[in-house]
Phi, psi and omega in degrees: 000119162312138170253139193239149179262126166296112193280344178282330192324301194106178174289134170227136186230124190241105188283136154303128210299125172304140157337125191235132171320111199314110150316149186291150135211163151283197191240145179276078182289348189255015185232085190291157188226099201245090183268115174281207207276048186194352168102326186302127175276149163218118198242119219209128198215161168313300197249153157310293191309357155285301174326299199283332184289315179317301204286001199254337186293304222272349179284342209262325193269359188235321157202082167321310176295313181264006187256331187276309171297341192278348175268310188306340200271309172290325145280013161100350187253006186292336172306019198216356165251332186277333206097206170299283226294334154288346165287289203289344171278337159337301171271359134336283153323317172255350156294340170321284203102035220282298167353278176308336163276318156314321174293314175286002185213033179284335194262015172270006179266075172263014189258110184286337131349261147335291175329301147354277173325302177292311166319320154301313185288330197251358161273320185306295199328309199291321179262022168284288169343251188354292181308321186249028198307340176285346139318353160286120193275341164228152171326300153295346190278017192228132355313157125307157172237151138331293152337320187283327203275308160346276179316311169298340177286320183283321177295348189278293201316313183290003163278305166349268193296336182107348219260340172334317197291324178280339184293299184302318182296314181306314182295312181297350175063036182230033183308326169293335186265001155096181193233193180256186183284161166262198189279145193275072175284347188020195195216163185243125139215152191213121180269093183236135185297173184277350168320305192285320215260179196264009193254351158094357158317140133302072188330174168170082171287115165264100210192083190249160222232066179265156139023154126253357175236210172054203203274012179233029168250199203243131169266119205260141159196130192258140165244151207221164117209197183292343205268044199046025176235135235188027190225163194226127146194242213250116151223204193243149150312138187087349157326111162303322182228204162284140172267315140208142192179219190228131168221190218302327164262279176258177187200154153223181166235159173251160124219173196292147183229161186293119131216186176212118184267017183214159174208142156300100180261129165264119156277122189281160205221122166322118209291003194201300164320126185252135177068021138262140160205179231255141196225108189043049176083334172257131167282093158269149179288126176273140167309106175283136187216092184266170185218159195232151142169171204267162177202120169297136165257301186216123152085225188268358176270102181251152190227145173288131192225144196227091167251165172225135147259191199240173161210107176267189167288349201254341202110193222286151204242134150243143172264126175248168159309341172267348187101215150301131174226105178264169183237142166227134188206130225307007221256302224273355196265351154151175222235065192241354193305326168314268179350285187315306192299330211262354171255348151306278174335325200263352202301115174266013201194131161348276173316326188276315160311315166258026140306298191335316194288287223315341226275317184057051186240000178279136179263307203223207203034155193265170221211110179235149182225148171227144178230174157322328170255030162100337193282159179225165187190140200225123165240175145242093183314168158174147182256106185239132169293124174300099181263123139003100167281000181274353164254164151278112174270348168297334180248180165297154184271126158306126162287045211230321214245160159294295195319335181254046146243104195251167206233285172231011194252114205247133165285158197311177149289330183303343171291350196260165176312076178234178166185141185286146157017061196297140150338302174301351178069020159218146154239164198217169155200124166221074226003065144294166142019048186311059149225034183188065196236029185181184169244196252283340210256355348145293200285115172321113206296107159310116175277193161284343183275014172274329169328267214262004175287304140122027151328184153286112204276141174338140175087345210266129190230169190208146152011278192311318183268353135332280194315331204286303186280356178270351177266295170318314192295358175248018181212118170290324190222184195218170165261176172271340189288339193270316190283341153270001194280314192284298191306313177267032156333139168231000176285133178271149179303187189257032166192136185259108220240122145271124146306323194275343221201063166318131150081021182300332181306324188292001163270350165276340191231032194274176217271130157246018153290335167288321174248084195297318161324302201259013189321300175310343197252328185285312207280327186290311195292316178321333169271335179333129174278023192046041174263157188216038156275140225300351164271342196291145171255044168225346188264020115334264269238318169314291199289354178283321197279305211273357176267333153337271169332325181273317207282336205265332165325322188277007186263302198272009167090351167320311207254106203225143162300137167124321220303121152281139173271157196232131144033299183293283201321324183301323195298328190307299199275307181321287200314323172269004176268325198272305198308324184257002164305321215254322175288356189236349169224007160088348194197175173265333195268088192225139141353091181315331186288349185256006176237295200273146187227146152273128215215129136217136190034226218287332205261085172281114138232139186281150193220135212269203198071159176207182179303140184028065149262179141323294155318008209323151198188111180261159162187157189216142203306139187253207179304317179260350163104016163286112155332054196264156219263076181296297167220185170119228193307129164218237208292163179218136177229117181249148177263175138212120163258100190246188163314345217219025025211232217258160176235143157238155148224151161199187172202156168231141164355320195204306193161164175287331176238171207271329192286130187285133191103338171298159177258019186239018163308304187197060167270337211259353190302312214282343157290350157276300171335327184239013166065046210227158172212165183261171151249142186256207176178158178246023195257063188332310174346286184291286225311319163324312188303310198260018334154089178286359186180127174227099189226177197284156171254186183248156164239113178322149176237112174316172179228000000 
């Protein structure tokens, strides 16, 4: 779908909001703010709702900025900070209709408590605002509502869940042809019992495989208050609460899981009626739903931009070169996940936690978990619709019938793929299989309700969960030094494994006698020990090749579950993985830390890992033509839960705060870079003690 600029509208030039005078306040005394040596707020308050006014204050002061676009994005404005590339996610947002689902399912928020709660995270935001008007990126966007946060929650969940992606194929008119893969950043998580281990501890790897900068990287923070809330890990800006992490009883990790959560519909179109179709026998009208926004051109100068779409029974509807396509997808069935996460957060128990799960307001991700008594529990969460078996769910859908529009009928959570406290004493997920998250004997059995759940059927395995079990298979019990030795693995297994790429092991091993051109670059990967640590001088020359390899299958729509890789494609991308090592650096054999870098501002170091290893690591060429360190290993929080209650380290990627020049900017780098974690703690006491600086955050004062 084209965006046309409508040429009659004019010019519209919109001055900035006369200034307006800082408002009075005072200080939120009953509200501490406590920054250890590392910059991480720990926030300590009377109340949860206080706790949340603390956290939204100290987000607003660390990255203001990417917490201000995830609300203008959610109203529909980013065009008016970006440009085009903020118009199209505008009309995104608004073709969701995310604005309107909130509104249709606001009286399903009844925990007043919460409600509290939220209502507080978006008074810290407004009077950080208030306080900082040079700091705004649009004028107007302040007050916040409860609603904005709402919306950001639901647009984080549809990046989540995957379900964008049908939305973006329909708009791209390429729905038959199935769509390509995104960058497979995926996440590591991993839970091991005290059964296994030698110290008599409860493991808990927290280790998700995000971003490393924008509005989906992890903000690290602990929150304490009187009300029982105590925990410390990751959330995104705008987060109200933790997303995942650790308090004083249990932790979990998320990582993204497979299923299907959106589904495609073609619609049949009367053959005469222009904008009818046909439903159970009947011709019905589709609904016209045009949307307005704005696109920044120069300066204060914007133009108004006009798409329009449809609305069918099924939801938001497009007319393509193909014909009619409706989307329907689980993000839009209601708005509780905020809720959910912040009763995850408060669980002091097993039983309280997978109550937390029942709420079933999370759409996605798998879930690996641990507490102080030992249970460890692996789901692949999912909110999935009791679907019509009579269909394929997997392809577009008939647009026609009652029979494919499925509705309020969900399956239990006890349905979904998990397991308790397994005989092997660990679960894993590193988004493989949930029918392979323990061992072997272990692993949740694939029914017939995967037909329409739409998982990852038993066997479809990755790199990573390879490796997980070829480490594993080598240990009846671990240390804790062996178990962080496993989580920061930089080795690819000894079969190179895809869900995307049938047969990728043929990149080690193709004949190089036969391609005389690339010998030299087919004879180092044939020997290669598969490591991708910052010394080796062959995993350049893999990860050069193998990122080849995936962009040009995504050009052609290849990289799909299934793809068998053939001969050609390996010979292609080695010739452009070897062409561009000998133009830019003379030779093959080079130290990955001198090409791939971890890079902000002034600070370049090298940094190891490659795709889909355990250690993971994407990159991508930046600006200056620097190899840079993109998504993969980001924030990691590890646990041990013993007798004597819980121990953490953890580290993020670059620092607690985002603004360059700051000195929490990128202090935590040289300790990611070397695979090092600091140590924390959930103990108000010390942090107080050891605390460089604690003060109140402000409050508007009415007049």
């Amino acid at each position: 779908m084209n965006f046309r600029l409508p040429l009659l509208l004019g010019l519209s030039l919109l001055l900035n909001a006369c200034q307006q005078p800082i408002p009075a306040s005072e200080t939120y005394d009953s509200i501490q703010i406590a920054r250890d040596q590392w910059g991480v707020p720990h926030i300590f308050a009377p109340t949860d709702a206080e706790v949340a006014y603390g956290l939204a204050w100290t987000q607003c002061e660390d990255d203001f900025v990417t917490m201000q676009e995830q609300m203008i994005a959610g109203r529909g404005r980013l065009g008016e900070v970006k440009g085009k590339d903020g118009l199209t996610i505008d009309f995104g947002v608004q073709f969701m209709g995310l604005s309107e689902i909130v509104d249709k399912h606001a009286h399903q928020l009844t925990n007043q408590h919460f409600k509290k709660y939220l209502a507080s995270f978006i008074a810290g935001a407004n009077a950080y605002a208030s306080l900082h008007p040079e700091e705004l990126l649009l004028p107007d966007l302040f007050p916040l509502k409860e609603k904005d946060a709402l919306i950001g929650y639901l647009l984080g969940n549809v990046e989540i869940s995957g379900a964008g992606k049908d939305l973006v194929s329909i708009l791209e008119g390429r729905v038959a042809e199935g769509f390509s893969s995104d960058l497979p950043t995926g996440s590591n998580a991993i839970a091991i019992s005290n059964r296994k281990t030698t110290d008599d501890y409860t493991y808990l790897a927290i280790n998700s495989h995000q971003p490393l900068e924008g509005w989906y990287s992890w903000y690290e923070a602990h929150l304490v208050s009187e009300e029982g809330l105590n925990i410390l890990g990751g959330t995104f800006p705008g987060g109200s609460c933790i997303f995942h992490g650790v308090n004083e009883n249990l932790g979990w990790a998320h990582t993204v899981n497979h299923a299907d959560f959106s589904d495609v519909y073609e619609l049949v179109m009367h053959p005469d009626k222009e904008g009818m179709y046909r439903f159970d026998g009947e011709w019905l009208p589709l609904i016209e739903k045009p949307y307005w926004a704005w696109m920044k051109l120069l300066g204060p100068i914007k133009i108004p931009i006009r798409q329009t779409i449809y609305e069918s029974k099924y939801g938001p509807t497009f007319e393509t070169d193909k014909g009619f396509f409706a989307w329907r997808f689980l993000v839009a069935q209601g708005i509780g996940a905020a809720e959910q996460w912040f009763a995850m957060n408060k669980a002091s128990n097993f039983k309280e936690f997978k109550a937390a799960l029942a709420m079933q307001e999370i759409v996605s991700t798998n879930i690996v978990y641990a507490d102080k008594e030992d249970n460890i529990y692996y789901i692949s969460n999912a909110k999935l619709p009791i679907r019509n078996t009579a269909y394929d769910w997997k392809g577009t859908l008939p647009g026609d019938t009652s029979a494919t529009l499925w509705k309020d009928a969900y399956f239990p959570i006890d349905s979904l793929p998990q397991v308790l406290n397994p005989q092997s004493g660990y679960v894993f997920n590193t988004n493989n299989t949930p029918f392979s998250s323990s061992g072997l004997a272990d692993n949740p059995i694939e029914d017939d309700d995967n037909k329409t759940m739409g998982y990852q059927a038993t066997g479809v395995e990755n790199n990573r969960s390879t490796r997980f079990m070829e480490l594993m298979s080598e240990h009846d019990s671990l240390d804790y030094a062996t178990f962080k030795k496993i989580k920061y693995d930089t080795h690819y297994p000894s079969k190179l494994t895809s869900p995307y790429m049938g047969n990728l092991e043929l990149m080690l091993q193709l004949p190089s006698d036969k391609y005389p051109a690339i010998k030299d670059a087919i004879d180092l990967l044939n020997k290669w020990n598969r490591d991708t640590e910052v010394n080796n001088t062959t995993a350049a020359l893999f990860i050069l090749s193998l990122n080849a390899l995936i962009e040009q299958l995504k050009e052609d729509y290849l990289y799909n579950n299934g793809y068998a890789l053939t001969e050609a494609d390996c010979v292609q991308a080695i010739t452009i993985g070897r062409a561009k090592l000998m133009e830019e650096h003379g030779k093959l054999e080079i130290p990955l830390g001198t090409i791939q870098r971890h890079i902000r501002g002034e600070v370049s170091l090298p940094l190891g890992g490659g795709p889909d290893v355990l250690a993971a690591m994407y990159s991508t060429n930046d600006e200056e033509g620097r190899f840079k360190g993109v998504a993969g290993e980001s924030y990691i929080l590890l646990a041990k839960f013993g007798k004597e209650g819980v121990e953490l380290e953890s580290v993020n990627a670059y620092g607690t705060c985002a603004e360059l020049g700051e000195p929490h900017n990128t202090d935590q780098m040289q300790l990611f870079v070397d695979q090092e974690l600091k140590p924390m703690t959930l103990d108000k006491e010390l942090i107080l003690e050891k605390a460089v600086r604690v003060y109140s955050p402000r409050k508007i004062v009415s007049h």
